[in-house]
N, C-alpha and C positions, 0 to 999 in steps of 0.2 A: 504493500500500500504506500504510496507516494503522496506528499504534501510539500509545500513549500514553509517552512519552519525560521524565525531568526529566533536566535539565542542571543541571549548578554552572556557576558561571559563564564560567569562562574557553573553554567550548565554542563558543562563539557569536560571542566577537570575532574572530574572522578572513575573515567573511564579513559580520557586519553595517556593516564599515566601508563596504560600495557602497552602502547602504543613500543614498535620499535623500529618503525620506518617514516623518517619524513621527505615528503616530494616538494619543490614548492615550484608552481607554472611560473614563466614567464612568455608569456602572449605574446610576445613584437618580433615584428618578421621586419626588415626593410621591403620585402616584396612576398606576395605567396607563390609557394610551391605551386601548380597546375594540378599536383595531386593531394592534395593534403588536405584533408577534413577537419583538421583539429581545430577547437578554438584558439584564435589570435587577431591579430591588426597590425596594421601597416604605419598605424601614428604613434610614435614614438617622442612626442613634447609631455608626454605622463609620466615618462618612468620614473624621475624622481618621487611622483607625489604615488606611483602604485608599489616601489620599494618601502615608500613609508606606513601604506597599507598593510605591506607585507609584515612589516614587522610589528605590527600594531598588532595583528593578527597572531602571530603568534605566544603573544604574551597576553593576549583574550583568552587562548586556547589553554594555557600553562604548562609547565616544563612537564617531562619524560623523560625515560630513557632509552637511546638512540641507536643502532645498530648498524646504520645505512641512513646516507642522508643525498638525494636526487635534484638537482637542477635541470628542468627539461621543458621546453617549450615548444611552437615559439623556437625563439634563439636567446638563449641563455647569455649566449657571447656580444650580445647587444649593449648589455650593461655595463658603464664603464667602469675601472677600475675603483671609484671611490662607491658607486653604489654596494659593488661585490662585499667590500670591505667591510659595508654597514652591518648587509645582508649577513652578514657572516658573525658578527660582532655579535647579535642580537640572536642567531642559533644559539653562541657558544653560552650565550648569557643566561636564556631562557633553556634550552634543555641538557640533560646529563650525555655528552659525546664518551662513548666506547674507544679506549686508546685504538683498537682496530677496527674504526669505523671504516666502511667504506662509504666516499664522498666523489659521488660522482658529476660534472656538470658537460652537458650538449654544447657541442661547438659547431659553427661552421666553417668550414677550410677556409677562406678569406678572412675571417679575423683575426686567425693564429697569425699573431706576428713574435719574432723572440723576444722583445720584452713583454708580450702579454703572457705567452706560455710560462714565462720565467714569475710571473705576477702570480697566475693559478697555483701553479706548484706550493712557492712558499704561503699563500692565504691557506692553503690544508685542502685542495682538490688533490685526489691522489687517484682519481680514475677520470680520462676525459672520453666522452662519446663522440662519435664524429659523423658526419650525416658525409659521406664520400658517391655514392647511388652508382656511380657507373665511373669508367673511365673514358668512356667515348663524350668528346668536346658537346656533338649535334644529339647527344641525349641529355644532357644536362642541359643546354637551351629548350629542348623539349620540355623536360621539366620543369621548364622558369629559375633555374639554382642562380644563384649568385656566383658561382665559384666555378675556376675549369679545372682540369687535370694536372696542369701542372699548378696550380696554387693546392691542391688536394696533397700532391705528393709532396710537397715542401711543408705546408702544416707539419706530416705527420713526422719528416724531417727535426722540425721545429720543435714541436712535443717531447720525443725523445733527449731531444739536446737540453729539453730544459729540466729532466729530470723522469719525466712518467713512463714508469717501468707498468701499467698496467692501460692500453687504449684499446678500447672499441670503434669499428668500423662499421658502417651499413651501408649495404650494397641492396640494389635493387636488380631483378632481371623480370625477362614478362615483355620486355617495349613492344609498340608497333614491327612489326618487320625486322625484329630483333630475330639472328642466327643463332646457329647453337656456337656457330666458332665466333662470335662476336661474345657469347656471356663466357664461352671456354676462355676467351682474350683478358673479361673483365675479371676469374676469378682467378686466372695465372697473375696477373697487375696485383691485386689484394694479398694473395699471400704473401709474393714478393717484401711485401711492407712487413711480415712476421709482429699483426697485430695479436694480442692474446688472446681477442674476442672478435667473434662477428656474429652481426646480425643480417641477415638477408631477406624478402618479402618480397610478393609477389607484384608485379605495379595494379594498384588498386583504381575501380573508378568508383570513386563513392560521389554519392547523388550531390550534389548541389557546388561540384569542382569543375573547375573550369575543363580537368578532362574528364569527366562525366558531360559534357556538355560537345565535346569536340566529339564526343561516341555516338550522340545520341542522334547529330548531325550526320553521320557515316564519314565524317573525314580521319579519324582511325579506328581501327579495329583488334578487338581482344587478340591477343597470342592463341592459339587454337590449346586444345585439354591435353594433347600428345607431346606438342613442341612443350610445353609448359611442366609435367611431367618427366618431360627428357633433361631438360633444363635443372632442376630441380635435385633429379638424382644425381646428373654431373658433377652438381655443387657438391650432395652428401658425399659421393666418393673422393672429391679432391679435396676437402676438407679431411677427414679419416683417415686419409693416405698422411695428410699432412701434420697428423698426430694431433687435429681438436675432436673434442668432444661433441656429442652430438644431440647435447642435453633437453633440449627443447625445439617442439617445432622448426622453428625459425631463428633457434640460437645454436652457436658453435663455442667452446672454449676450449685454452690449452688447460690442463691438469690446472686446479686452484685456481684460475679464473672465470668460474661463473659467474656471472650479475647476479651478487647477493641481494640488490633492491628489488628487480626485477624478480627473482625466485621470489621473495615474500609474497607477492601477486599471488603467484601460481601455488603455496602451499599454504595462502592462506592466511600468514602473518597481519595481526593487526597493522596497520599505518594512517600517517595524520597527509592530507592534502591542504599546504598553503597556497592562496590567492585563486582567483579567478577564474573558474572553472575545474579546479582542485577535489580531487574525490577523497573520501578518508573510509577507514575501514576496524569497529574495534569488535570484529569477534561477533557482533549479532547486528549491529547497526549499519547502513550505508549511508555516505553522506557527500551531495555535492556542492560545491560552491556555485553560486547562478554562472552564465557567463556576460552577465550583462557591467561591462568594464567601471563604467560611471556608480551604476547603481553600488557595483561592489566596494568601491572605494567609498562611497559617502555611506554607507551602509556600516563599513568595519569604524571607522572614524566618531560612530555615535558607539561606540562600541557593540554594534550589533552587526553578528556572525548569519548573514544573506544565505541559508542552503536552502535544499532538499533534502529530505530523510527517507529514508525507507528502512521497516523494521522485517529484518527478513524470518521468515518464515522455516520450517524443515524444510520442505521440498525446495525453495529459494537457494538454500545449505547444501543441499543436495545435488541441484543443475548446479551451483558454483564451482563443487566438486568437480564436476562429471567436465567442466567447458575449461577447468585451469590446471588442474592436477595430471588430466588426461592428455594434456598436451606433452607433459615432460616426458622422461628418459626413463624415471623410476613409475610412471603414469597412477595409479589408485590403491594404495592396498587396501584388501580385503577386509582385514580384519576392524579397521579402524571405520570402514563404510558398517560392519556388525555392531562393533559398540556406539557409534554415535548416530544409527536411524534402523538398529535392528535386525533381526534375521528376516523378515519378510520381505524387506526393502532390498537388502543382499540377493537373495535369492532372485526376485525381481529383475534386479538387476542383472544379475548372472544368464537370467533366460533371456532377455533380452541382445547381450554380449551372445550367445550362442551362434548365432548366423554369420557374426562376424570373427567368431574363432574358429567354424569351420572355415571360414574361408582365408582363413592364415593374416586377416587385417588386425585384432587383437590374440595375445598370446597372454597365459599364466603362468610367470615364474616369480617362483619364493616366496608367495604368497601378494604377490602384486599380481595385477593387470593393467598391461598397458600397450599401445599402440607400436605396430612392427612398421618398418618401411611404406609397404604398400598400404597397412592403415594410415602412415600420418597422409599420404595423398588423395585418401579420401575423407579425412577427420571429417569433415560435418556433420556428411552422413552417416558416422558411425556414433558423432555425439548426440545427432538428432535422435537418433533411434534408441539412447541411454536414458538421457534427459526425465525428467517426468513433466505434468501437466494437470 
């Protein structure tokens, strides 16, 4: 059940103390992606007065303790170095940081300059993400980036030189008219770089992007299910060969470089969302920040916290399960679906999985279940078919 809810502030520390993940959005793009659906904008004359939200907000919400802390928008690397500073001053003030926290924040290759890299490092960023999509110049114009190939490979140049020993990259494949020996070009390019992480996705047209729009005109057209497929498994096998991990759908790591933030997602870990369309999550509750920019900043400044709530339900607990858990490497265990929604619900569940164990898309071992190769290529349908309703 969904409402729109504000809160003053003292409503919310008595359950954000489990909290062990903070995210916090930064919405401003100088330009938008052609694929990107997420909230953001293009004006960029607020950031001083939405960092001050930011940390208004935080100290609405009150301290926790911390495990992983997320900078991700939007472009992170938008802000310039005296905002970071603030931003940062007022995490360390308001929450308990884990000496091995990890602190990760989204960059785009054109901002990495070496004294910004050198800037991140020492403020206590000790993981930079990097949105890199492709190496071809006319796909990156396709997608509206900011950035070409050669400012991508020099970033990541730049990064290393200034200290971070752990960076993620994300690649994208899927384009229009996109070859197999064009994504085999881009993932020989990516490895070369010997980042400890990658994230890779398929190119999306989600509804109301400008290429959701160039689609729907017919002046491009999806990748077909075969090439897409082909594509796909290429990546898994040169990745494996090249000793990452193949821990999630659409993540890769070397040994000890998982995305601890990202894994909370998917097993479920409480976490707190700051600013502007910001989600939080503590264990029964969901909650989003509006995205309406204005409203949110006059809104935190009376000190009242602008969401959505949703108080979720068992079966809510249950598809959250089945859509985050089943994604990964280790995918469901068993036993933990018995104690926490029972043996009829297991059982259910398990006949349901049946169709797709004979058909080698789900496998049982060590008392998990979870998704083989050719299930993760069809996960929807094999989530749709778990799910309940």
């Amino acid at each position: 059940m969904y409402f729109v809810f504000f809160l003053v502030n003292v409503c919310l520390k008595s359950y954000l103390c489990m909290m062990a993940g903070l995210y916090i959005h930064i919405p401003f793009c100088q330009r938008r992606c052609s694929y990107c659906g997420f909230f953001s904008t293009t004006s960029l004359e607020c950031r001083e007065s939405y960092v001050d939200a930011l940390c208004h907000e935080m100290h609405l919400r009150g301290g926790c303790s911390l495990r992983t802390i997320y900078l991700g928008g939007g472009t992170p690397s938008l802000l310039a170095p005296s905002m970071l500073e603030r931003l940062f001053a007022t995490i360390f003030d308001v929450y308990d940081i884990s000496p091995e926290a990890e602190v990760t924040m989204e960059c785009n290759p054109d901002d990495v300059s070496d004294e910004y890299a050198h800037f991140l490092y020492h403020l206590g960023v000790n993981r930079v993400s990097m949105g890199i999509q492709t190496f071809s110049d006319d796909r990156l114009r396709f997608l509206n980036r900011r950035h070409d190939s050669r400012q991508a490979l020099e970033a990541f140049r730049l990064l290393r030189h200034a200290g971070f020993a752990n960076i993620s990259v994300d690649m994208m494949f899927g384009f229009p008219d996109e070859t197999l020996c064009d994504w085999r070009d881009d993932i020989d390019r990516v490895l070369s770089l010997g980042m400890e992480h990658l994230s890779a996705y398929s190119l999306m047209y989600e509804e109301g992007t400008p290429l959701y729009r160039l689609l729907e005109k017919g002046k491009v057209s999806e990748v077909d299910e075969e090439t897409y497929l082909s594509m796909y498994d290429m990546l898994v096998e040169a990745l494996s060969k090249s000793g990452y991990e193949h821990y999630e759908i659409s993540n890769f790591a070397l040994p000890g470089f998982r995305s601890r933030h990202n894994s909370s997602y998917w097993d479920g870990t409480p976490y707190i969302g700051i600013g502007a369309g910001a989600h939080s999550f503590d264990g029964s509750v969901r909650q989003s920040n509006i995205t309406d920019l204005l409203r949110y900043m006059t809104a935190i400044s009376k000190d009242i916290l602008p969401c959505e709530v949703e108080m979720l339900t068992m079966t809510d607990h249950y598809n959250d399960m089945i859509t985050t858990a089943l994604r990964t490497k280790e995918g469901i265990c068993l036993s933990d679906v018995e104690r926490k929604f029972g043996t009829a619900i297991l059982d259910d569940m398990l006949a349901n999985a049946q169709v797709h164990l004979d058909a080698q898309r789900l496998v049982i071992e060590q008392g998990f279940i979870h998704l083989t190769l050719k299930g993760i290529a069809l996960s929807d349908m094999v989530m749709s078919d778990l799910v309940r309703v």
